[in-house]
N, CA, C and O atoms as a Tinker XYZ file with bonds, in Angstrom:
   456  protein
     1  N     51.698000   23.997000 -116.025000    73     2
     2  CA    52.342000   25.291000 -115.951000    64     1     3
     3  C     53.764000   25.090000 -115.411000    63     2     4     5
     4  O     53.946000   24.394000 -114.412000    81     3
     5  N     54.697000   25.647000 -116.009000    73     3     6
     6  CA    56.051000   25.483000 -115.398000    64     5     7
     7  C     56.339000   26.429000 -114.320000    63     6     8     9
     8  O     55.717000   27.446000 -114.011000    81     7
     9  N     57.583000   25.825000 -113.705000    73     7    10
    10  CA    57.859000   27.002000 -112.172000    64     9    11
    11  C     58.066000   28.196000 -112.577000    63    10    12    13
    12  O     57.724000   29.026000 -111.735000    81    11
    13  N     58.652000   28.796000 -113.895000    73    11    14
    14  CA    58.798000   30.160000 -114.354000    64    13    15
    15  C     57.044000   30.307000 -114.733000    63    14    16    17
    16  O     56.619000   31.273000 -114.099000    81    15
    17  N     56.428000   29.945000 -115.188000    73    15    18
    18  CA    55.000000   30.627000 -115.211000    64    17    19
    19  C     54.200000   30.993000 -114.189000    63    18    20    21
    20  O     53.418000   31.944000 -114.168000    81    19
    21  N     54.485000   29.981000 -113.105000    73    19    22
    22  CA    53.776000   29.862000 -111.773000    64    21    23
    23  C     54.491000   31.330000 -110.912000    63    22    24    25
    24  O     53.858000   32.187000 -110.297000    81    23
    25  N     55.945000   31.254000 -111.116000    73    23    26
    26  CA    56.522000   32.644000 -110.612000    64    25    27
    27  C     56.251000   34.188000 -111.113000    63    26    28    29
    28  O     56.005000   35.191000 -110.443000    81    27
    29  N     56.383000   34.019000 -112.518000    73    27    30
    30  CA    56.001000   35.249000 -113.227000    64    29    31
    31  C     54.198000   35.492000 -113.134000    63    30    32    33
    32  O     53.945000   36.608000 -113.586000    81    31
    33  N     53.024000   34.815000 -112.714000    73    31    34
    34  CA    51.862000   35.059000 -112.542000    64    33    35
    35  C     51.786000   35.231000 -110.890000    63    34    36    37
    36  O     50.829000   35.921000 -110.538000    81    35
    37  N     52.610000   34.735000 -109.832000    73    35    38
    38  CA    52.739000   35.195000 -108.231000    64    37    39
    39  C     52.953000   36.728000 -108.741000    63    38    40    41
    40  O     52.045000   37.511000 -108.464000    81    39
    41  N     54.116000   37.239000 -109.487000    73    39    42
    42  CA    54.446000   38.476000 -109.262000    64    41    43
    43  C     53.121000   39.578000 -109.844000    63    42    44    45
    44  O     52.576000   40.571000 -109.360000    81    43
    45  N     52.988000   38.914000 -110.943000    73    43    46
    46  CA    51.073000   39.700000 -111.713000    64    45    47
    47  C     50.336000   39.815000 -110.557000    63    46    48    49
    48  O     50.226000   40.920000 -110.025000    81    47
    49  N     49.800000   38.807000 -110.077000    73    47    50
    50  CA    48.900000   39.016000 -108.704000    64    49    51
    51  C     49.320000   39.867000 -107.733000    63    50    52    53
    52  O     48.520000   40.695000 -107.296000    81    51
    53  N     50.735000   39.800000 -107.201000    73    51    54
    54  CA    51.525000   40.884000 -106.181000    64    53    55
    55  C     51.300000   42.250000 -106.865000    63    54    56    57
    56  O     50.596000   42.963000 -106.151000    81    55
    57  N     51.670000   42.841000 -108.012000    73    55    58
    58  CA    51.852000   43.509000 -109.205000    64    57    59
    59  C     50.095000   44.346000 -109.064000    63    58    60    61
    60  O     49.831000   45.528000 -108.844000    81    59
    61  N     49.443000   43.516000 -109.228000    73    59    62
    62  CA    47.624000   44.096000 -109.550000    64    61    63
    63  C     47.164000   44.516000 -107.977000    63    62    64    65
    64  O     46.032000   44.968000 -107.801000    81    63
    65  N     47.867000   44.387000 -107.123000    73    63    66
    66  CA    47.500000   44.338000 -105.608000    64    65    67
    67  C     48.149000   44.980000 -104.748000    63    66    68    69
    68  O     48.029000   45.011000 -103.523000    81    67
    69  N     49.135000   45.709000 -105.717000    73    67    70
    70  CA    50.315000   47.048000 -105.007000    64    69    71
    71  C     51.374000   46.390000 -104.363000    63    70    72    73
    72  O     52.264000   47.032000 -103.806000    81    71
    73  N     51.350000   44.866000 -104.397000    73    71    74
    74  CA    52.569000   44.551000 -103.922000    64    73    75
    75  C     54.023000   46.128000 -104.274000    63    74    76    77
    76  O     54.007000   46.940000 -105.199000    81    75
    77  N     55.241000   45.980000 -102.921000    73    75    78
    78  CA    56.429000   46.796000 -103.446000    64    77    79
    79  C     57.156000   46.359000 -103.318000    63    78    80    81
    80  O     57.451000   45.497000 -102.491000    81    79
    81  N     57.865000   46.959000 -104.355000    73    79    82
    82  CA    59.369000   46.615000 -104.566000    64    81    83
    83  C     59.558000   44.821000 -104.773000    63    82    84    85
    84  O     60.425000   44.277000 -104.090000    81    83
    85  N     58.899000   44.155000 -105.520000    73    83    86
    86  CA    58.682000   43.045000 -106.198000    64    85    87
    87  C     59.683000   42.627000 -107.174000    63    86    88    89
    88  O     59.764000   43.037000 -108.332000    81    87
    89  N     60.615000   41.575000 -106.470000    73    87    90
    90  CA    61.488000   40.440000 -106.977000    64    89    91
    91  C     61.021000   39.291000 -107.597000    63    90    92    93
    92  O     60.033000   38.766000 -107.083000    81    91
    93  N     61.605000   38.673000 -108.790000    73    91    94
    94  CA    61.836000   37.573000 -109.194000    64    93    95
    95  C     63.092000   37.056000 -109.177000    63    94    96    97
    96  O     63.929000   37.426000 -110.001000    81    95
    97  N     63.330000   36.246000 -108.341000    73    95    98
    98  CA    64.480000   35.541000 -108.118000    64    97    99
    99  C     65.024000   34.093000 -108.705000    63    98   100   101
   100  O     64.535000   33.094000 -108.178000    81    99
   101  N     66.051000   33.893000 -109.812000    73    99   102
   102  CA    66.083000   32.391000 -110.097000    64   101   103
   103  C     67.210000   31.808000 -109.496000    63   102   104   105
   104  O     68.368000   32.106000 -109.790000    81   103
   105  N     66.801000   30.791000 -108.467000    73   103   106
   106  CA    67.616000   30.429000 -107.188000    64   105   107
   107  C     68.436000   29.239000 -107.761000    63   106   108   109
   108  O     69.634000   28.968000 -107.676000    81   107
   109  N     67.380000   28.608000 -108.383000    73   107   110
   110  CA    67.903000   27.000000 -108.622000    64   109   111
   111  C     68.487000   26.267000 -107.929000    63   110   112   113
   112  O     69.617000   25.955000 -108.303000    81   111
   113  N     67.957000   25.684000 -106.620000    73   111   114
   114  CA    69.033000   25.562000 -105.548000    64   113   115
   115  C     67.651000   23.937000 -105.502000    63   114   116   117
   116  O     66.716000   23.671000 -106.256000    81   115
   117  N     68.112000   23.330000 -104.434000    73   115   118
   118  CA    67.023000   22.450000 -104.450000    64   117   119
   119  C     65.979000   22.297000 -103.228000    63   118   120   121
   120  O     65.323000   21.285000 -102.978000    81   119
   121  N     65.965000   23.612000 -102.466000    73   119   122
   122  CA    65.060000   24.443000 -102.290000    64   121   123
   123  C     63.716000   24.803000 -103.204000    63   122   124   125
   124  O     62.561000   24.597000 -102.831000    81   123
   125  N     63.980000   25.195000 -104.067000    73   123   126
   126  CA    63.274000   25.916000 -105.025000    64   125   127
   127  C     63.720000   26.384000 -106.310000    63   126   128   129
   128  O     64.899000   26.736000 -106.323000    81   127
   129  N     62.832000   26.521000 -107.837000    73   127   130
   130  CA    63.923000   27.146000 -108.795000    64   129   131
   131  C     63.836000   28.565000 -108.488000    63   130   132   133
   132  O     64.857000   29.175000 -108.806000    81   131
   133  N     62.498000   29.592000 -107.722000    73   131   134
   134  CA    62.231000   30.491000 -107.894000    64   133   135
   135  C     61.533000   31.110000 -106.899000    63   134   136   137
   136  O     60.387000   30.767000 -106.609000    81   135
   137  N     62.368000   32.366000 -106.115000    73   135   138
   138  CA    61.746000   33.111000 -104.979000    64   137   139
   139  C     60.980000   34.737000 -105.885000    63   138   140   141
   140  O     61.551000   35.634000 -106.507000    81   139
   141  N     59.708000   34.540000 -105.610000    73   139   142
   142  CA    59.514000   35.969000 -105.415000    64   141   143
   143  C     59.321000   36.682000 -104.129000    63   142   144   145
   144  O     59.312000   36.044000 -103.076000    81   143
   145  N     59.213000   37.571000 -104.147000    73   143   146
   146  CA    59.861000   38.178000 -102.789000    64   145   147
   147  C     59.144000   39.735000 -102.726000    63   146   148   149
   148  O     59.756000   40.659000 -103.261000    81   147
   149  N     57.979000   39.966000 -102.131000    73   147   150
   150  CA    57.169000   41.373000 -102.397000    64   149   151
   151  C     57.071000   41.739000 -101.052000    63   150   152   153
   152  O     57.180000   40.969000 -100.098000    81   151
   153  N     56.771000   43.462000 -100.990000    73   151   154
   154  CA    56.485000   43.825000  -99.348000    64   153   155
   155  C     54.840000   44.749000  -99.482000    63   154   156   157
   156  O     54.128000   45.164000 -100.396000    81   155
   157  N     54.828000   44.741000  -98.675000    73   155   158
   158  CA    53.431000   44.746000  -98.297000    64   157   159
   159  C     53.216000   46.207000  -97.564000    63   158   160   161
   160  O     53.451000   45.857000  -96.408000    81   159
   161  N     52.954000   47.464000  -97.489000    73   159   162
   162  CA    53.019000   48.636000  -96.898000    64   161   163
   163  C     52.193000   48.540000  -95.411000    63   162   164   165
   164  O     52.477000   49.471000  -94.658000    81   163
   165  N     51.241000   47.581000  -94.889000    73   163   166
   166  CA    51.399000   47.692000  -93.627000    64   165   167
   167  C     50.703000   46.114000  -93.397000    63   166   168   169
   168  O     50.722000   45.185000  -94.206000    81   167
   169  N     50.246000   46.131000  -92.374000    73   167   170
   170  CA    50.251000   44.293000  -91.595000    64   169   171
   171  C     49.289000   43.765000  -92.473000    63   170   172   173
   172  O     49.411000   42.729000  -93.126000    81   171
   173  N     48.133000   44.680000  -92.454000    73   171   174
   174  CA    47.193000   44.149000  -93.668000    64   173   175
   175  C     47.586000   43.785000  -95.188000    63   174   176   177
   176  O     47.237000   42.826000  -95.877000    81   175
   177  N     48.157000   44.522000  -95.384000    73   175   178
   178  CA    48.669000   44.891000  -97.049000    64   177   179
   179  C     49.291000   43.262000  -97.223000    63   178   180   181
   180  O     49.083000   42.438000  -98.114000    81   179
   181  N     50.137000   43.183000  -95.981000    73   179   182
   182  CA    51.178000   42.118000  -95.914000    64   181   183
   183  C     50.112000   40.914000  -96.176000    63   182   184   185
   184  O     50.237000   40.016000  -97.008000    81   183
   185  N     49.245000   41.071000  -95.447000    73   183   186
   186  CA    48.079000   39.313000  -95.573000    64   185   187
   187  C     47.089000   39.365000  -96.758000    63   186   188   189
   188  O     46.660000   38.376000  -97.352000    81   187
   189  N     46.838000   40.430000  -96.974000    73   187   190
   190  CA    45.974000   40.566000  -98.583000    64   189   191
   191  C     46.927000   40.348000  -99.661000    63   190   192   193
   192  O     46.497000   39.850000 -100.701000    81   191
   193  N     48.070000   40.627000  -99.571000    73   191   194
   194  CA    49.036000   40.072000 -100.904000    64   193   195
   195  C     48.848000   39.024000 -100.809000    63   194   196   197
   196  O     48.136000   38.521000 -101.678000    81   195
   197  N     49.419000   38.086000  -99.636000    73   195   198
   198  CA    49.373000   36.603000  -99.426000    64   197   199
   199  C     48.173000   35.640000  -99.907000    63   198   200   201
   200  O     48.306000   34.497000 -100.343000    81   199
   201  N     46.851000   36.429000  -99.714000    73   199   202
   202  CA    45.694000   35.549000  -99.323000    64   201   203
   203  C     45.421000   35.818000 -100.945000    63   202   204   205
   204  O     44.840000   34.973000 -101.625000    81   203
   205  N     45.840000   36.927000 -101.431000    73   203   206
   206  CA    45.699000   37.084000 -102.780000    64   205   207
   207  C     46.123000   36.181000 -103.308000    63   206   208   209
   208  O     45.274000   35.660000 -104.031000    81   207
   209  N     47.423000   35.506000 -103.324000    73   207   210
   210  CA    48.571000   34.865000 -104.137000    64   209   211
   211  C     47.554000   33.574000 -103.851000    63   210   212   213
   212  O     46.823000   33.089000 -104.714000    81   211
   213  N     47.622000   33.240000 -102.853000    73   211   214
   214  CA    47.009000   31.752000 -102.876000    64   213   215
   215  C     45.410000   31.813000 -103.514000    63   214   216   217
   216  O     45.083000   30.809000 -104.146000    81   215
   217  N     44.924000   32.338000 -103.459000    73   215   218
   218  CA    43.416000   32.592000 -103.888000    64   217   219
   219  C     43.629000   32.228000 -105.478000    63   218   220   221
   220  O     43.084000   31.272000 -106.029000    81   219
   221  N     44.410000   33.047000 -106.040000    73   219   222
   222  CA    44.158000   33.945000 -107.880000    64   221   223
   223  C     45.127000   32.187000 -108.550000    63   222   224   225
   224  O     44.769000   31.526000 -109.525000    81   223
   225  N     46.488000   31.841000 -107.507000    73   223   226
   226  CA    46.695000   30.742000 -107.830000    64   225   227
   227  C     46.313000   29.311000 -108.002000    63   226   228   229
   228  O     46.646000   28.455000 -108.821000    81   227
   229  N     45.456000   29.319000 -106.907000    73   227   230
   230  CA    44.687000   28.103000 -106.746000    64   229   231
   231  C     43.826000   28.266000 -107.802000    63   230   232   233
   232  O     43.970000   27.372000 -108.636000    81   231
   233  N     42.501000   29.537000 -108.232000    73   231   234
   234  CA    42.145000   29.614000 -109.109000    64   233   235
   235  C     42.326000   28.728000 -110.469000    63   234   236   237
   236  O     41.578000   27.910000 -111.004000    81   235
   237  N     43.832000   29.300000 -110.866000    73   235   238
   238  CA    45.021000   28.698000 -112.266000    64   237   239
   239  C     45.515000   27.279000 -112.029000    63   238   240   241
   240  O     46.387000   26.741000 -112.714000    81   239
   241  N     44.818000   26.660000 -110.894000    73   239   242
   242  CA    44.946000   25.343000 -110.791000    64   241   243
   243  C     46.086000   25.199000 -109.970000    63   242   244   245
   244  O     46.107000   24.164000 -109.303000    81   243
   245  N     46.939000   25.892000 -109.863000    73   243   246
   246  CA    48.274000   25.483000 -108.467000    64   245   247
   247  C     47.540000   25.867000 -106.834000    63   246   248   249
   248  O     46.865000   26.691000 -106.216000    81   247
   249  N     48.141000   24.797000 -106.754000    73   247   250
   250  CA    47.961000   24.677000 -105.271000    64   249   251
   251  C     49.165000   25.140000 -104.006000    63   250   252   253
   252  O     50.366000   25.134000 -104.275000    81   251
   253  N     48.716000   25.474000 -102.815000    73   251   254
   254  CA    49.816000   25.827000 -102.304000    64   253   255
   255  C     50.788000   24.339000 -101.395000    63   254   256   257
   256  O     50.039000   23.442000 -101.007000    81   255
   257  N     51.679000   24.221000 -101.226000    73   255   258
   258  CA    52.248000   23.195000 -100.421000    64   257   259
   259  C     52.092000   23.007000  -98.903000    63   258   260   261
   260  O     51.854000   22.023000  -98.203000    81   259
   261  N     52.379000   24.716000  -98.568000    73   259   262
   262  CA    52.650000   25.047000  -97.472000    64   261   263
   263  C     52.299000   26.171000  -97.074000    63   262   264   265
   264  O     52.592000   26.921000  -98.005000    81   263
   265  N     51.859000   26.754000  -96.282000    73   263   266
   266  CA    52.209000   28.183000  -95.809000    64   265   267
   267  C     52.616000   28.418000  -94.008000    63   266   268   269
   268  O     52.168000   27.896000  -92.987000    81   267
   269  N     53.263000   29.055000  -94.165000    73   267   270
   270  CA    54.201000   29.877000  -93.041000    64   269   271
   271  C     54.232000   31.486000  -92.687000    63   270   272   273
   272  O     54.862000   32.364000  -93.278000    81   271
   273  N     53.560000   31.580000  -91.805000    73   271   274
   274  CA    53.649000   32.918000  -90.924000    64   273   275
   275  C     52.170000   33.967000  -91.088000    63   274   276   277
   276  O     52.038000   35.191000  -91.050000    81   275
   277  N     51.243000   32.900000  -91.272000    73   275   278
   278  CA    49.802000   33.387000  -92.327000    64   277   279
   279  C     49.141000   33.965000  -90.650000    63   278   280   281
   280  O     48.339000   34.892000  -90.770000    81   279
   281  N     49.369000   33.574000  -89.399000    73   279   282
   282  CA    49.230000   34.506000  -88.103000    64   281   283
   283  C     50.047000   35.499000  -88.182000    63   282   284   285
   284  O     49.689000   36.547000  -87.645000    81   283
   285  N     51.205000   35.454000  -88.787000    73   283   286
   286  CA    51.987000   36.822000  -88.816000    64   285   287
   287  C     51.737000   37.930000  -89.502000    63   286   288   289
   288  O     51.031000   37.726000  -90.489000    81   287
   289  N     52.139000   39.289000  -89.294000    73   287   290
   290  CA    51.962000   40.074000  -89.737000    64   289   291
   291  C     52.925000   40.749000  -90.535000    63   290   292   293
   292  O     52.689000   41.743000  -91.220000    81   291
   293  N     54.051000   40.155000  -90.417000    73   291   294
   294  CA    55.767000   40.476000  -90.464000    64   293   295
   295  C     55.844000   40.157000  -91.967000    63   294   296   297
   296  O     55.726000   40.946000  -92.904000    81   295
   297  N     56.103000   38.627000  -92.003000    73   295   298
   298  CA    56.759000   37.416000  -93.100000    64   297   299
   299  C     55.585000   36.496000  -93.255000    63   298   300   301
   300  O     54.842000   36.166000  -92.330000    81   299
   301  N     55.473000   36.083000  -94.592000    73   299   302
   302  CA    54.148000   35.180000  -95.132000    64   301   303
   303  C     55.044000   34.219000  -96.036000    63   302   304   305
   304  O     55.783000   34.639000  -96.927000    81   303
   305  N     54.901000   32.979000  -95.723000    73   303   306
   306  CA    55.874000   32.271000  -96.882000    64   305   307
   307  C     54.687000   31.404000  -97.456000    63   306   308   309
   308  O     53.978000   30.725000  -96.714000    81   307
   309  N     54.477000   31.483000  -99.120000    73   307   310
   310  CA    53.370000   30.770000  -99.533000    64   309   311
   311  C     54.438000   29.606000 -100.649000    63   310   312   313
   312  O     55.112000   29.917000 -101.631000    81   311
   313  N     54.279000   28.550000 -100.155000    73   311   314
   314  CA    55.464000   27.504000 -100.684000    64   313   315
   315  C     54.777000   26.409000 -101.932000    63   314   316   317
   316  O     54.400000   25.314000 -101.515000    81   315
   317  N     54.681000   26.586000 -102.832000    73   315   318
   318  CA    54.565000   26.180000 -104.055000    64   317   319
   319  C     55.621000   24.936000 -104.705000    63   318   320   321
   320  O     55.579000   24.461000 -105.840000    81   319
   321  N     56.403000   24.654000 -103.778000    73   319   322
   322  CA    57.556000   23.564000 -103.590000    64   321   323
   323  C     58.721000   24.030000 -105.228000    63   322   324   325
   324  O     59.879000   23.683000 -104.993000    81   323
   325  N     58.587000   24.609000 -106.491000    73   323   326
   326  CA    59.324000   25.095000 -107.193000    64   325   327
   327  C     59.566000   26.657000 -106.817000    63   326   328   329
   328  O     60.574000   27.345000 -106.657000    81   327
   329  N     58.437000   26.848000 -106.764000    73   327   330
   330  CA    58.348000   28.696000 -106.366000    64   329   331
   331  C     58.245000   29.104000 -104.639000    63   330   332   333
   332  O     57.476000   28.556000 -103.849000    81   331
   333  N     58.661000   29.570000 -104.497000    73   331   334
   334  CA    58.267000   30.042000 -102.906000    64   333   335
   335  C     58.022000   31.938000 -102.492000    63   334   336   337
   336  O     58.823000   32.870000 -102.424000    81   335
   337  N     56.985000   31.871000 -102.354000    73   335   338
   338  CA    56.494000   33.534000 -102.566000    64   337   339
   339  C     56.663000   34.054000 -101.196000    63   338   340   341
   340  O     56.103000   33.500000 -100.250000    81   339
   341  N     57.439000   35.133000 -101.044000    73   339   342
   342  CA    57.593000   35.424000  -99.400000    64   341   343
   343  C     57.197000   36.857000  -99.852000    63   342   344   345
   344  O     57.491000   37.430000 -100.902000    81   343
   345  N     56.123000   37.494000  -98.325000    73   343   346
   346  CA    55.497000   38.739000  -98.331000    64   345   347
   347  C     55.780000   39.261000  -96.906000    63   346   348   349
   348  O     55.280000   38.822000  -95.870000    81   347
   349  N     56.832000   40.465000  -97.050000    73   347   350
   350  CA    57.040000   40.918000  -96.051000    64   349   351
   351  C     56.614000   42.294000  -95.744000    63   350   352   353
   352  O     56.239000   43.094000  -96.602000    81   351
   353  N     56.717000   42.628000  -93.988000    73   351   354
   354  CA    56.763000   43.835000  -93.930000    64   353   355
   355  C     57.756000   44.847000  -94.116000    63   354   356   357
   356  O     58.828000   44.286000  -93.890000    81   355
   357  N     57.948000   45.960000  -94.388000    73   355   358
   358  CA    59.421000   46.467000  -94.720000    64   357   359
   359  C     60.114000   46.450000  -93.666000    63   358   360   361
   360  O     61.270000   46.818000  -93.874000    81   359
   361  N     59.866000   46.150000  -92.519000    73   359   362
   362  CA    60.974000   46.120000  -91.338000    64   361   363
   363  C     61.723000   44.794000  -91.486000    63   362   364   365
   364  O     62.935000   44.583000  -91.532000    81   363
   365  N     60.313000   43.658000  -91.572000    73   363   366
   366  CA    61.081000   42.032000  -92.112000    64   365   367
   367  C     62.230000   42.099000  -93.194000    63   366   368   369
   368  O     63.414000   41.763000  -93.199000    81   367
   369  N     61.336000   42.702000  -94.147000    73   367   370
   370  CA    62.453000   42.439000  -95.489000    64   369   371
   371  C     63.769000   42.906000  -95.106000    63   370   372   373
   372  O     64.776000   42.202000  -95.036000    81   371
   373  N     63.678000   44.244000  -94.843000    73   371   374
   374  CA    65.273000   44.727000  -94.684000    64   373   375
   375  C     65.576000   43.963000  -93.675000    63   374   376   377
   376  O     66.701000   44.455000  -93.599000    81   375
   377  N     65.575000   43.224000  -92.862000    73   375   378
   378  CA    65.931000   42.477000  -91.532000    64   377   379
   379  C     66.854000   41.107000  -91.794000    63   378   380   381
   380  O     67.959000   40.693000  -91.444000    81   379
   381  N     65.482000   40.549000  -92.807000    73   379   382
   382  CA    66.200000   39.494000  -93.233000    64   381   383
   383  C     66.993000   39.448000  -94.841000    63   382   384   385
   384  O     67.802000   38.555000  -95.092000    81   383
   385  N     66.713000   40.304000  -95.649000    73   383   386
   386  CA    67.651000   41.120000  -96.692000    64   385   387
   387  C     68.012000   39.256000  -97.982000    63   386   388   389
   388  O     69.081000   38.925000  -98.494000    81   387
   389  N     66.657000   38.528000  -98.063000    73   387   390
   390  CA    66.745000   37.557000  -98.617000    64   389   391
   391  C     67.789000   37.931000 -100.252000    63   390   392   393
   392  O     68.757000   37.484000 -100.865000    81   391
   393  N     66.892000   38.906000 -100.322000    73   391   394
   394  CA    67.998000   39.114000 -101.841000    64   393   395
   395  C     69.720000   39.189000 -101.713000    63   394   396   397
   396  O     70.438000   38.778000 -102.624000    81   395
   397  N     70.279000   39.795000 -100.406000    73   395   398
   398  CA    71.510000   39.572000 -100.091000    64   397   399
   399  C     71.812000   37.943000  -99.706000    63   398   400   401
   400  O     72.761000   37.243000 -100.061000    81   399
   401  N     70.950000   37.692000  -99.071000    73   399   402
   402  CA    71.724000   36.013000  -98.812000    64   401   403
   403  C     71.355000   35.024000  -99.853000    63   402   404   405
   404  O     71.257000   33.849000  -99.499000    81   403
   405  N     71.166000   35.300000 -100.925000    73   403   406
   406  CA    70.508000   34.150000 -102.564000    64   405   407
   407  C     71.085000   35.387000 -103.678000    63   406   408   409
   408  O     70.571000   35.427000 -104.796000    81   407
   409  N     72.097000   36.312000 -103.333000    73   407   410
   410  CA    73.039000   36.951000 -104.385000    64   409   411
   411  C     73.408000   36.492000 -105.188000    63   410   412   413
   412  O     73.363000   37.160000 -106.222000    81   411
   413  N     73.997000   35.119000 -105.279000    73   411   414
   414  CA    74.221000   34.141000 -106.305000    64   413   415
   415  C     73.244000   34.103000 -107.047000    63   414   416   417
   416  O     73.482000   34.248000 -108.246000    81   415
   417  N     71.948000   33.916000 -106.660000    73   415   418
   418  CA    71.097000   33.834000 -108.104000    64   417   419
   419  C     70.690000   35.158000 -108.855000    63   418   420   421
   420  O     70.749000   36.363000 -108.609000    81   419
   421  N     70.254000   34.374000 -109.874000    73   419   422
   422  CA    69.629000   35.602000 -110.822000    64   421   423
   423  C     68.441000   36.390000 -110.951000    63   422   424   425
   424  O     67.353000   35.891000 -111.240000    81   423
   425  N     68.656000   37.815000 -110.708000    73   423   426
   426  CA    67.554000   38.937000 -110.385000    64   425   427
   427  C     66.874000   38.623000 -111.982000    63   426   428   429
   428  O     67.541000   39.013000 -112.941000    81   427
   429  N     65.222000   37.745000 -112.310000    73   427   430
   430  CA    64.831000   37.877000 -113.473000    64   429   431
   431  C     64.077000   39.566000 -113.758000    63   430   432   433
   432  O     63.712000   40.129000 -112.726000    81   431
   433  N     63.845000   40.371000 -115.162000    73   431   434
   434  CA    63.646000   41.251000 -115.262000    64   433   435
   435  C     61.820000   40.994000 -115.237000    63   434   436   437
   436  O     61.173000   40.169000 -115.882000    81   435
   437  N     61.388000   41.910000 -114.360000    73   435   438
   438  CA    59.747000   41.489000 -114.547000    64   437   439
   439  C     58.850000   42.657000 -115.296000    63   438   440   441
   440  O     57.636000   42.690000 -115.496000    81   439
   441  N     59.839000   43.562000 -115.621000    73   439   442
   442  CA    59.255000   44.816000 -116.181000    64   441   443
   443  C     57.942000   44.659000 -117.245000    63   442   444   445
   444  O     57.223000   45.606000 -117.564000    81   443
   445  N     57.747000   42.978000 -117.827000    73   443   446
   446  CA    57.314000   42.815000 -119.463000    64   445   447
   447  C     56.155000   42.486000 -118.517000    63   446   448   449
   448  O     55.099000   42.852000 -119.033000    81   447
   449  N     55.977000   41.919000 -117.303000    73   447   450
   450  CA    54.636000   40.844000 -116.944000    64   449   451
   451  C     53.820000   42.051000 -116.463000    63   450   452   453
   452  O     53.883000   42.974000 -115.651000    81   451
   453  N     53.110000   41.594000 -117.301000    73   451   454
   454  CA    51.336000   42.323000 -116.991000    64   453   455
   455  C     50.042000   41.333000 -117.332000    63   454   456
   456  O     48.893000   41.737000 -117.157000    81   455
């Protein structure tokens, strides 16, 4: 599966699970080629997206690399080493405003993935 498939099926899973206000980001940096970036409506919401993403992915055979902040309730970073899926709370997101600091890359359109 390539890093655009692995990204565009994070956002399906976020997508089927009420993830909001759900980004696809193409960073291309060597970081990562691809942030998605979803919020979560309260602390729970925030760890059931997460536990979702890694669950439905591992499923499809990807594995996760890493994860970061999976005690938190805030920020969840599930690191896929091409893709990196971050699930915030809306106080996090606007806080840390990732889509303003990776402006340079390109907002992909996710309107088609279902």
């Amino acid at each position: 599966m390539t890093s655009l498939e692995t990204a565009k099926l994070a956002v399906k899973i976020l997508s089927d699970k009420k993830g909001i206000d759900i980004k696809l980001i193409k960073i291309d940096s060597s970081i990562a080629d691809y942030f998605v970036i979803s919020t979560g409506g309260s602390s729970t919401h925030v760890k059931t997206l997460a536990d979702e993403v890694e669950v439905k992915l591992d499923e499809a055979g990807i594995s996760v690399s890493h994860i970061d902040g999976h005690r938190s309730d805030t920020w969840i970073v599930l690191d896929y080493v091409d893709v990196i899926v971050h699930v915030f709370s809306e106080e996090a997101r606007e806080y840390y405003n990732l889509e303003r600091l990776w402006q340079d890359g390109e907002e992909m359109d996710i309107s088609g993935i279902d």
